[in-house]
N, C-alpha and C positions, 0 to 999 in steps of 0.2 A: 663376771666379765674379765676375759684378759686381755692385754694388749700388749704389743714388742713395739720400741723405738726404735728405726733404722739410724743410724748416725753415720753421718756420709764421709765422715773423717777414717772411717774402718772398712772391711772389704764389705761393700753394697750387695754385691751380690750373693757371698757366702751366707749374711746375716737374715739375710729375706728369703733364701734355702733352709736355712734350721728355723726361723720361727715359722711358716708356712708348713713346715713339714710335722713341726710341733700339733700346730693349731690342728691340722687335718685328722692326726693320730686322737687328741682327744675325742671320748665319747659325746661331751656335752659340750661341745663347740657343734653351734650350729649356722652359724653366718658369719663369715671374713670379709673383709670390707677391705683392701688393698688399694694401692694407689696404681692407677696406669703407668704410670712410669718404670713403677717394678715388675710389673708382670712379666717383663720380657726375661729376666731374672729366672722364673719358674713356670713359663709356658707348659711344660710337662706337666708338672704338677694340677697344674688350672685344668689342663685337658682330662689327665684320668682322672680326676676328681667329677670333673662335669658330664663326663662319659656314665658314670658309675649308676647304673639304676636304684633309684632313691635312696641312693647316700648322703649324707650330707657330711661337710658342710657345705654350703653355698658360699660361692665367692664371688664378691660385686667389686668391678674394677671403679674406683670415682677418682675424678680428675684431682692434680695437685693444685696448688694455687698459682701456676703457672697456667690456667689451662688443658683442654682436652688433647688427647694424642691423634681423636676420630674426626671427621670433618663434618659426619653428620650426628652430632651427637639422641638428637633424637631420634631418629632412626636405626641406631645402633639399639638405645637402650627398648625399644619397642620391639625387633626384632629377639632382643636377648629375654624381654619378658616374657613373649609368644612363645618361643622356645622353652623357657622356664615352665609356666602353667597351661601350656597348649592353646590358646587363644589370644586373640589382638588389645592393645590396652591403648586406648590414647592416653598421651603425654603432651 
């Protein structure tokens, strides 16, 4: 398993552009787990990544501990699963 610390003291958004872009290049990176808060940071990224026919990795946005950025969170996450494996999931 790998992990990056973002450290908010340094440039936020440069940091979460190389390691996202790291993580994506690896072969045996298979799941990213970012914080909503960054995304906005690597929007691109997230989209050809999610675009990509059965590439991986997957990237799951989860809220910081401030809370969701979505108002409906489940309904987001239900929708992004359907999307994900083609069919509807209660949550």
């Amino acid at each position: 398993s790998r992990y990056y610390v973002i450290k908010q003291d340094r440039d936020t958004h440069e940091d979460v552009r190389k390691a996202l872009s790291k993580l994506i290049d690896e072969p045996n990176v298979g799941i990213v787990v970012i914080l909503e808060d960054y995304v906005k940071y690597v929007e691109d990224l997230v989209t050809r990544v999610r675009q990509g026919k059965g590439t991986t990795p997957v990237i799951i946005e989860v809220p910081s501990k401030f809370g969701t950025i979505y108002q409906d969170v489940r309904q987001r996450y239900k929708a992004y699963a359907k999307k994900f494996i083609g069919f509807d999931v209660e949550i």
